[in-house]
DOLUM-591442 format. One record per residue (C-alpha): residue number from 1; residue in three letters; x, y, z. Coordinates in pm, 1 decimal. Layout:
% residues N
[atom NUM,"ALA",[X,Y,Z]] ...
% end
This chain:
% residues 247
[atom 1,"UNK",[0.0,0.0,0.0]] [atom 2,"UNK",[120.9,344.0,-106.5]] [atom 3,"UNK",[9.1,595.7,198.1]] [atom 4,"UNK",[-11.3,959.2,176.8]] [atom 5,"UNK",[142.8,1132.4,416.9]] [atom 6,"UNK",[38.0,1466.5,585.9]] [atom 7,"UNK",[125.7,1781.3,780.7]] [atom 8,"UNK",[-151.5,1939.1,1020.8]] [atom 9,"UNK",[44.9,2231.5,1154.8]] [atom 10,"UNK",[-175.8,2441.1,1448.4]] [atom 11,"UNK",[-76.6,2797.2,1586.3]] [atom 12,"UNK",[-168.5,3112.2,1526.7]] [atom 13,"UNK",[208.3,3222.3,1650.5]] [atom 14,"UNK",[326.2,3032.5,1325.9]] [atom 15,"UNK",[127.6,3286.5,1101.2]] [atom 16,"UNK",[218.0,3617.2,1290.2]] [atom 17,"UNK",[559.2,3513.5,1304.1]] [atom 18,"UNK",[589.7,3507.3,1664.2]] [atom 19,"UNK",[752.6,3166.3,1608.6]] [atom 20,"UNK",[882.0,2921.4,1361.1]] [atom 21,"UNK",[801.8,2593.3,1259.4]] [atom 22,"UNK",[1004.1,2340.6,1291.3]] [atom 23,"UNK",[762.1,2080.1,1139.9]] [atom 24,"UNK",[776.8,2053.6,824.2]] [atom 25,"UNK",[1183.6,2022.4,782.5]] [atom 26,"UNK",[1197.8,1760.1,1045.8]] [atom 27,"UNK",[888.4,1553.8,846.1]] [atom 28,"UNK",[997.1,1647.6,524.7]] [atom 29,"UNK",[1372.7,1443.1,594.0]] [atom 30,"UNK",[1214.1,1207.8,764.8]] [atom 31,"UNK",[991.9,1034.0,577.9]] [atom 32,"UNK",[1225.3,1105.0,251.6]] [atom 33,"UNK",[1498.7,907.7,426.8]] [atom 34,"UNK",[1221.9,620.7,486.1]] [atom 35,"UNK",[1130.1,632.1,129.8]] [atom 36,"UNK",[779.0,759.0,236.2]] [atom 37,"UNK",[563.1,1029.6,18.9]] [atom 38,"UNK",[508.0,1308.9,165.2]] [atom 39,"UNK",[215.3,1492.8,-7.8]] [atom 40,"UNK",[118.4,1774.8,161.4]] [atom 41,"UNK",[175.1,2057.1,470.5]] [atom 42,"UNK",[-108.0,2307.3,626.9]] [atom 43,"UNK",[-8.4,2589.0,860.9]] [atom 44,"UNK",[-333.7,2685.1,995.1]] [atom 45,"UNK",[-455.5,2915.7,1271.6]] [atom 46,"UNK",[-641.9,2813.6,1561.9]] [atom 47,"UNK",[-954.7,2823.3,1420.0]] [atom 48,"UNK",[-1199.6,2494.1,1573.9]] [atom 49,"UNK",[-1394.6,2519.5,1246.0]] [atom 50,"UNK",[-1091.5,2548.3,1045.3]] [atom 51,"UNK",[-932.7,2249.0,1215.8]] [atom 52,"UNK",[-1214.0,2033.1,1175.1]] [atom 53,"UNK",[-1208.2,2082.3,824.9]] [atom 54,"UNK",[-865.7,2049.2,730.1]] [atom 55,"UNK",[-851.6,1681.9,939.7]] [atom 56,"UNK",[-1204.0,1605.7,707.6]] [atom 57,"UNK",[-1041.9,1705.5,410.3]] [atom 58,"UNK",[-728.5,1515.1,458.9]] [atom 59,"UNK",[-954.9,1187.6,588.5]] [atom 60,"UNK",[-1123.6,1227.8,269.8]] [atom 61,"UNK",[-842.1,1099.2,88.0]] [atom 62,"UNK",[-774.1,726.2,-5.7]] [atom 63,"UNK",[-457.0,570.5,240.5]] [atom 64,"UNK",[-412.0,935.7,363.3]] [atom 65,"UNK",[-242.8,954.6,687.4]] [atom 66,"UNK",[-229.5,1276.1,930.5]] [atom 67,"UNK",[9.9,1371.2,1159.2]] [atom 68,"UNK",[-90.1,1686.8,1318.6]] [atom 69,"UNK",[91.7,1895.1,1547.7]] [atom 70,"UNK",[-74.4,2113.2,1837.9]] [atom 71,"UNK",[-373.6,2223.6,2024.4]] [atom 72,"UNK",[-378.2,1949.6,2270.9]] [atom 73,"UNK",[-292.1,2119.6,2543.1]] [atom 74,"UNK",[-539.6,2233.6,2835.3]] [atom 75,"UNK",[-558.5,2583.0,2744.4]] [atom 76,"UNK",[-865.6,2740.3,2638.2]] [atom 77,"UNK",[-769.6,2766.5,2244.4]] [atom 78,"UNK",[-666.8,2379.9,2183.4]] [atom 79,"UNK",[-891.9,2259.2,2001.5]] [atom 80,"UNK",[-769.6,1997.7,1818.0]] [atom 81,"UNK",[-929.5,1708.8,2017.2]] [atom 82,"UNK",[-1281.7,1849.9,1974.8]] [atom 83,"UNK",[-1217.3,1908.0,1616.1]] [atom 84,"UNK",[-1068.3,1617.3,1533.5]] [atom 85,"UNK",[-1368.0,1385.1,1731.6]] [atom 86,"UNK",[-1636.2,1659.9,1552.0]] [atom 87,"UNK",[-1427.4,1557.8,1184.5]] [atom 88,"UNK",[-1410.9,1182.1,1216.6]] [atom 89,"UNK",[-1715.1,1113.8,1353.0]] [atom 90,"UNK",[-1641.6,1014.5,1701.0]] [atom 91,"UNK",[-1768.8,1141.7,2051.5]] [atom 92,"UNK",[-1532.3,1320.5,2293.2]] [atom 93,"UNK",[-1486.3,1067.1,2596.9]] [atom 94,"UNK",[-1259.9,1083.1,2907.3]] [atom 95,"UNK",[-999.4,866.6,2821.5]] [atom 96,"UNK",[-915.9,656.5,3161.0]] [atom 97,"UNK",[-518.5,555.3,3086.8]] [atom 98,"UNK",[-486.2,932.1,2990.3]] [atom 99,"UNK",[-677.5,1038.1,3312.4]] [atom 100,"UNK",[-467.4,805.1,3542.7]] [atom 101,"UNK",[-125.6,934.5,3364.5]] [atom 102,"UNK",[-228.5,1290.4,3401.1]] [atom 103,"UNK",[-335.8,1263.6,3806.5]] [atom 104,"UNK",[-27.5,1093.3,3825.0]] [atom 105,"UNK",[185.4,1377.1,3690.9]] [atom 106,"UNK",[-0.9,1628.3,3851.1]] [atom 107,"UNK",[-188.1,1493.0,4153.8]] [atom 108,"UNK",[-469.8,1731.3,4263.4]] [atom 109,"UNK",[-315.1,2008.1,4002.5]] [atom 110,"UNK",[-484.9,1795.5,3731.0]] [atom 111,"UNK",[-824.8,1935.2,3829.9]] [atom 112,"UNK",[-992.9,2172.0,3712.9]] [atom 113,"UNK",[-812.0,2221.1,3351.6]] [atom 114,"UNK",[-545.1,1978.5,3302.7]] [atom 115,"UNK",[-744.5,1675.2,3331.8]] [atom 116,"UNK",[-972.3,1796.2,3000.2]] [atom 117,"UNK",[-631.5,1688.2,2802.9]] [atom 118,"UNK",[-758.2,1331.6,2845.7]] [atom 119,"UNK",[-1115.0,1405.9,2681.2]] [atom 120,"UNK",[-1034.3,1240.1,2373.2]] [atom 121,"UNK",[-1206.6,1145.0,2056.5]] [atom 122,"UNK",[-1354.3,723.1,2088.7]] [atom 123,"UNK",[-1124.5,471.6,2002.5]] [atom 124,"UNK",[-844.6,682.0,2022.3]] [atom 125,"UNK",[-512.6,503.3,2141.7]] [atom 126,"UNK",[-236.3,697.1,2325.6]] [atom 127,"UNK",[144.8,760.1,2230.8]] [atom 128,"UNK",[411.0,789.5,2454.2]] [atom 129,"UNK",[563.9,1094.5,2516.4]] [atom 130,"UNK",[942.7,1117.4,2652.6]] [atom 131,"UNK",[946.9,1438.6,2742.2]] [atom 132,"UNK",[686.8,1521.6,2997.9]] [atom 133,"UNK",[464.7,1201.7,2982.0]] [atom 134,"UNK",[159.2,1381.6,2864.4]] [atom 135,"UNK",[37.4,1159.8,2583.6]] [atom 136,"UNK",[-71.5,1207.4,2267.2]] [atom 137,"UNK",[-286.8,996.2,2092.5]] [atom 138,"UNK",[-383.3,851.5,1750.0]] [atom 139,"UNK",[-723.9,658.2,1605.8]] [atom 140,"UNK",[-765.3,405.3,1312.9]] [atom 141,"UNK",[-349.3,392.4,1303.3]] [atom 142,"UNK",[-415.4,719.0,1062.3]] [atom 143,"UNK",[-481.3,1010.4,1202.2]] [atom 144,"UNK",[-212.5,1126.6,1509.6]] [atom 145,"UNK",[-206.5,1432.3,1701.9]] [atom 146,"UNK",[64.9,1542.5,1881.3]] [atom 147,"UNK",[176.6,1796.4,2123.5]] [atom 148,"UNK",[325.8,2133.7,1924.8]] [atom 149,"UNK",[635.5,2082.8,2093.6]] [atom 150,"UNK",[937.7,1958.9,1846.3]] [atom 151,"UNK",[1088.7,1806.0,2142.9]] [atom 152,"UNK",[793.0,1610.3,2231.4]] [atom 153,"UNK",[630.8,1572.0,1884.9]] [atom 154,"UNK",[925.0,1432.7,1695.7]] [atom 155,"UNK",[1014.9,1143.9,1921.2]] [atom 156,"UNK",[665.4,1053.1,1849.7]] [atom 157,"UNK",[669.9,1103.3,1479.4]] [atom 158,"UNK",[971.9,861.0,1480.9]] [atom 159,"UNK",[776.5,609.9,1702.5]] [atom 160,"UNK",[469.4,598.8,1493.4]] [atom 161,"UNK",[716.9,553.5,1139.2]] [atom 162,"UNK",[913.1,259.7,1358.4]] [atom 163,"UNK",[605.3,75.2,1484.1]] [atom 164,"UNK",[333.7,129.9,1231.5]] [atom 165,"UNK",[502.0,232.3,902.3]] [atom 166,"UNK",[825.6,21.6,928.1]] [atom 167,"UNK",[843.7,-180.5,588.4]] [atom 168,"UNK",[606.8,62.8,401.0]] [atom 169,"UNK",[878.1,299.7,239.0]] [atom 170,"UNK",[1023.5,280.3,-77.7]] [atom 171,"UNK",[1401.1,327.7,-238.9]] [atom 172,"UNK",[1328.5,615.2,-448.2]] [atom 173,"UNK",[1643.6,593.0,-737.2]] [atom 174,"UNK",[1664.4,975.5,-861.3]] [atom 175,"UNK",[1838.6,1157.4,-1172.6]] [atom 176,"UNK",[1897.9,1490.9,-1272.4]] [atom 177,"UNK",[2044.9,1777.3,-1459.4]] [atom 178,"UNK",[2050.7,2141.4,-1558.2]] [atom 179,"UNK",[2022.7,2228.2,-1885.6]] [atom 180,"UNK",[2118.2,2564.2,-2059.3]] [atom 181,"UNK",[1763.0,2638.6,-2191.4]] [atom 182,"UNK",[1348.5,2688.6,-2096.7]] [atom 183,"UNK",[1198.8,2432.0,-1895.1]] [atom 184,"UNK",[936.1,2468.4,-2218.5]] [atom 185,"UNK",[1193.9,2233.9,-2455.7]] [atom 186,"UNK",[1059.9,1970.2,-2234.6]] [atom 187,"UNK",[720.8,1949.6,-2213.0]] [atom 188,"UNK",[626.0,1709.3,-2485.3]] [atom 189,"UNK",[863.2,1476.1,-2302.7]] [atom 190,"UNK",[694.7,1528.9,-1965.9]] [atom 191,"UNK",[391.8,1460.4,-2092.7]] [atom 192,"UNK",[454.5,1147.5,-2201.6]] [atom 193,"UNK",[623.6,1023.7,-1851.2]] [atom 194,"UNK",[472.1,697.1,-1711.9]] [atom 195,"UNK",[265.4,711.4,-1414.7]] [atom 196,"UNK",[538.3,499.4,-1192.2]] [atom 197,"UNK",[788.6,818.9,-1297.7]] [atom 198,"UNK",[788.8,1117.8,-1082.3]] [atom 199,"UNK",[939.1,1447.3,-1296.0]] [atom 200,"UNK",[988.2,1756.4,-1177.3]] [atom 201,"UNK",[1109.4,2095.8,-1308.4]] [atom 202,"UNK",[1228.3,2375.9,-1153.1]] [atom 203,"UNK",[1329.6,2672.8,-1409.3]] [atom 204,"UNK",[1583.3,2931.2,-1312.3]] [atom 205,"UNK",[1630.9,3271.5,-1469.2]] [atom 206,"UNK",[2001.1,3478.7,-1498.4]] [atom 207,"UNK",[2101.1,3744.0,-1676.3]] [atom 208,"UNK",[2213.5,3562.4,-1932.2]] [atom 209,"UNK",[1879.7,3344.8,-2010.2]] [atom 210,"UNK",[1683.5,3040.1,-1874.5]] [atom 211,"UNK",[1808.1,2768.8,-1713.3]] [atom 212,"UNK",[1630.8,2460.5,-1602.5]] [atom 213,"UNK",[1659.7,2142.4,-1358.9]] [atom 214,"UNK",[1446.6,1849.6,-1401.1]] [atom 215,"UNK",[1408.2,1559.3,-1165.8]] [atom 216,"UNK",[1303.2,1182.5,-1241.1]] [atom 217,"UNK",[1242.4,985.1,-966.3]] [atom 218,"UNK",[1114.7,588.4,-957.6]] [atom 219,"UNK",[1141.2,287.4,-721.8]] [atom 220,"UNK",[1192.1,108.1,-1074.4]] [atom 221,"UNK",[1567.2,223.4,-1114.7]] [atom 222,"UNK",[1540.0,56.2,-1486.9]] [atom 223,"UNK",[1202.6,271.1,-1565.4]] [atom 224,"UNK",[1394.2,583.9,-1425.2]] [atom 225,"UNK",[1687.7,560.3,-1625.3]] [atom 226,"UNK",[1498.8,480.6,-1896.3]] [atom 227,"UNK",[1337.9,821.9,-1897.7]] [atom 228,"UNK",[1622.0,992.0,-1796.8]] [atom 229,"UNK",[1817.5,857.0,-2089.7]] [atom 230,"UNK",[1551.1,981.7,-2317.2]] [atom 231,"UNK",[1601.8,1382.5,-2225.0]] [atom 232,"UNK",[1961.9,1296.1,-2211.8]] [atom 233,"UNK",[1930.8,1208.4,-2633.2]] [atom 234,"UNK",[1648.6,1449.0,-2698.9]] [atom 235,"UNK",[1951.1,1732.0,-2561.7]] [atom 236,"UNK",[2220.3,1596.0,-2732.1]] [atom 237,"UNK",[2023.1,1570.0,-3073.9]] [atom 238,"UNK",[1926.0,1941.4,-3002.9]] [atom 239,"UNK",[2286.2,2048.2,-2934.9]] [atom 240,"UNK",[2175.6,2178.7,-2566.4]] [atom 241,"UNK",[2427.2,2206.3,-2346.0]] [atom 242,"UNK",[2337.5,2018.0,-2011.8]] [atom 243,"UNK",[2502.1,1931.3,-1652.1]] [atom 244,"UNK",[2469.2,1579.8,-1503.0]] [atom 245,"UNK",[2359.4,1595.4,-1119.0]] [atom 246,"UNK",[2467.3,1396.3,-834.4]] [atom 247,"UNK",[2180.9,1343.8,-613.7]] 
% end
């Protein structure tokens, strides 16, 4: 099965620049060393409505999986749990191994407000968290929410990918190079790339004309050096002058 793989960032600091995410980077490496597509990143304000949404949207998708990062907490704008039970369908419940861990941590400090981070959506299951023990949880082995913390969140990222992703990446075998013209010399070649080929193109301007990289990417090395070999020809028969890159 080829999963999906997706970035729910929360905060409204994100957006006015009062801090900076350190998300997308971190999943971005991550799940390209795995071999694991990564097909999409929202920054989002805390918005409940807007939440909700995004979560539907993304658990719209066929094999789509979420990992979303804040609003958790026990402040009055996480909303995240409430959104995320509201967009899968699920009733917010007190969660009793989330309860105990909380009164644990915080004995009679977990009441009145802390002990609302353990009203979680049904069915949902909790991950560990190394830092502070405050859990975070997951449902369907799909959809994960996390704390906004990188220090927290990323340990978890790392122990969802080893325990429920494991064997699911790919070797992606890549080739490229820059060629001395418009990225527009090859679009009758694009379009006749086969679906198991990934190419991308990413044109460049100087001052003294266009420049352009492309990208072909397959987990069939043969298929990808197939195509790649077929720009490589279609330059040399047009006398462009062109740059091999070592990915």
């Amino acid at each position: 099965m080829e999963y999906k793989f997706f970035a729910l960032i929360i905060g409204s600091e994100i957006l006015n620049g009062r801090r900076e995410d350190k998300h997308f980077t971190f999943l971005r490496d991550i799940l390209k060393k795995r071999g694991l597509e990564f097909s999409g990143s929202f920054v989002i304000k805390d918005d409940p409505k807007l939440i909700e949404d995004t979560i539907s949207f993304i658990a719209s998708m066929k094999n789509s999986i979420l990992f979303s990062f804040g609003g958790i907490g026990s402040t009055p704008d996480d909303y995240t749990r409430e959104a995320a039970a509201k967009a899968l369908k699920k009733k917010l419940v007190m969660h009793e191994e989330a309860k105990k861990i909380i009164i644990q941590k915080h004995g009679q400090n977990a009441y009145p407000h802390r002990i609302n981070m353990a009203l979680l959506p049904k069915g949902s299951e909790l991950l560990p968290n190394p830092v502070n023990k405050m859990p975070g949880f997951f449902l369907e082995k799909r959809f994960f929410f996390m704390p906004g913390f990188p220090q927290m969140s990323h340990p978890m990222v790392e122990y969802i990918l080893d325990n429920f992703f494991k064997d699911a990446g790919k070797k992606e075998y890549r080739y490229s190079f820059k060629a001395l013209c418009s990225e527009t010399n090859f679009i009758d070649l694009m379009k006749e790339t086969p679906k198991e080929v990934e190419v991308s193109s990413l044109p460049q301007l100087y001052s003294d004309g266009p420049r352009t990289i492309i990208s072909i990417a397959s987990s069939n090395q043969e298929l990808a050096k197939k195509e790649f070999e077929k720009y490589l020809k279609y330059m040399d028969e047009k006398k462009i002058f062109y740059s091999i890159i070592k990915d």
